[in-house]
N, C-alpha and C positions, 0 to 999 in steps of 0.2 A: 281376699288376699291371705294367702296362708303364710308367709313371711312377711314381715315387719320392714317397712321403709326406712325408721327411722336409721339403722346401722350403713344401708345404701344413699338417704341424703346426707350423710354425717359427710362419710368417704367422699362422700361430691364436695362438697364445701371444702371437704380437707384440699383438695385435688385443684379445686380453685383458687384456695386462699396460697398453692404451692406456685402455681402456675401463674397467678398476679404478685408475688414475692420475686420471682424466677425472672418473671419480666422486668418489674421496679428494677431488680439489683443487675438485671444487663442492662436497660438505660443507664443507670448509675456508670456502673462502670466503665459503657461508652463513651458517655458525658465525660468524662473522668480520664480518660485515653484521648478527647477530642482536645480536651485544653492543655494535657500536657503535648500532645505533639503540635497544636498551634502552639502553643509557645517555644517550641524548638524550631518551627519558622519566622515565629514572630520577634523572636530576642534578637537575630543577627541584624535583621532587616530592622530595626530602632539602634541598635549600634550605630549602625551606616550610616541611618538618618541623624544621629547625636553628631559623629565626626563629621558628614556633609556641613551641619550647623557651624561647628568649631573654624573646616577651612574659610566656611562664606566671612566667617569673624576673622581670618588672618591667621590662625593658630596650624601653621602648615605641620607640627609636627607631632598630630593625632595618628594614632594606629587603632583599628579595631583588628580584635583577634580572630584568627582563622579557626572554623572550629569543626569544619566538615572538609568534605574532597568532592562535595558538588558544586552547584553551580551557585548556591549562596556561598563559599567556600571559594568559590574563586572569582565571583564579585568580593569577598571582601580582600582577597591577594591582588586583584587588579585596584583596590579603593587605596590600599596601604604602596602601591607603587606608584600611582597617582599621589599622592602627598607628598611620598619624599622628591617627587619630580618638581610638583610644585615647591618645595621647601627649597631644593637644589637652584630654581630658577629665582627667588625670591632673594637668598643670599647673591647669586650673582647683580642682580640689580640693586641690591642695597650697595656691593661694596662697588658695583659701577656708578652709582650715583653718588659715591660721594670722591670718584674722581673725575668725574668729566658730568658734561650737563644732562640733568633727567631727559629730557628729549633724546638727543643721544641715547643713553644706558634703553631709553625701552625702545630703542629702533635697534640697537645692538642685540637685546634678548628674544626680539619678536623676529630676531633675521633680516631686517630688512637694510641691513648697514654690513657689508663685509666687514671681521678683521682684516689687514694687511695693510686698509689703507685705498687711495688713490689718489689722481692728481686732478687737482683745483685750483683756480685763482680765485685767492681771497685777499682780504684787508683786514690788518691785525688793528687793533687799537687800544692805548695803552692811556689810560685818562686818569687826572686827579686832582684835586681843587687847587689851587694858587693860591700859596702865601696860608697854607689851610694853618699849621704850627700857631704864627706869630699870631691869625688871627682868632686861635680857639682856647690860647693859653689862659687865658684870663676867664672862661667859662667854664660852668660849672658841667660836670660830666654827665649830665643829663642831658642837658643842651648841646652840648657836641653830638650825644648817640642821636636823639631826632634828626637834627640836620644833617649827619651820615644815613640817616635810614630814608630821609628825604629824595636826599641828592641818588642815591644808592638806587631807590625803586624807581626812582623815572631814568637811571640811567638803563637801568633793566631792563625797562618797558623799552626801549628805543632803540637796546639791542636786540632783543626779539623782534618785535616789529618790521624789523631788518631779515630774519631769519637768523641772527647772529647767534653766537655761544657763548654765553661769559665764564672765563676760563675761573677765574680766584677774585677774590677782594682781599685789599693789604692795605689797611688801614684807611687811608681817604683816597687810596687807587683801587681802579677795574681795568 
């Protein structure tokens, strides 16, 4: 050999240790571009799944924010018009249930009862213990409230039974 290898394996090595440097620092940075864009899929989509959690608990009036103009973007514009829809239906039934009978108020919300009305023959009845005054005065108001809660849930029971609706309780009447 009339030239010396050592200057030619040197540059080899060089050239190698460039080219496994080159490679490490593009996986890296791959790696590294792989997590942050899964996380720009992965954050909205655990939103959703945080507020899904929230409604299944009653909490109708969760938002998750809109943060793109795809289709995770407008799953979460259709998630946030779903809650208020639900939130919307949920005040209606509250403040229907506390005029008229729960049965009723969810046959009203779920459509299966028109407003307006229509025509029925029914039997109204208007019930209340005898003589309840003279014979509660003298007890102690614990013992009145039992014996109203008594008399109260089996009259309950007896109008439902019936299909009935109990309009109000006023004192020892239904």
């Amino acid at each position: 050999c009339l030239y010396s290898m050592a200057d030619v394996l040197r540059e080899q090595a060089e050239l190698r240790n460039l080219a496994i440097g080159g490679g490490v620092a593009a996986l890296l940075l791959g790696i590294g571009l792989i997590l942050v864009i899964s996380h720009g899929f992965s954050r909205p989509i655990e939103q959703l799944v945080r507020g899904t959690h929230r409604i299944s608990e009653g909490d109708f009036d969760v938002k998750v924010p809109v943060q793109s103009r795809d289709e995770i973007g407008a799953l979460a514009s259709s998630f946030n018009h779903m809650a208020e829809g639900l939130a919307q239906k949920e005040k209606y039934r509250s403040v229907l249930a506390q005029v008229t009978d729960r049965e009723v108020a969810e046959q009203l919300v779920s459509g299966q009862v028109a407003l307006g009305g229509e025509l029925r023959e029914v039997s109204v009845l208007f019930s209340d213990i005898r003589g309840f005054t003279s014979h509660t005065e003298g007890m102690p108001p614990s013992e009145v409230i039992t014996m109203l809660n008594e008399h109260m849930t089996a009259m309950n029971r007896v109008v439902h039974e019936h299909y009935g609706v109990v309009d109000k309780f006023v004192g020892d009447m239904i």
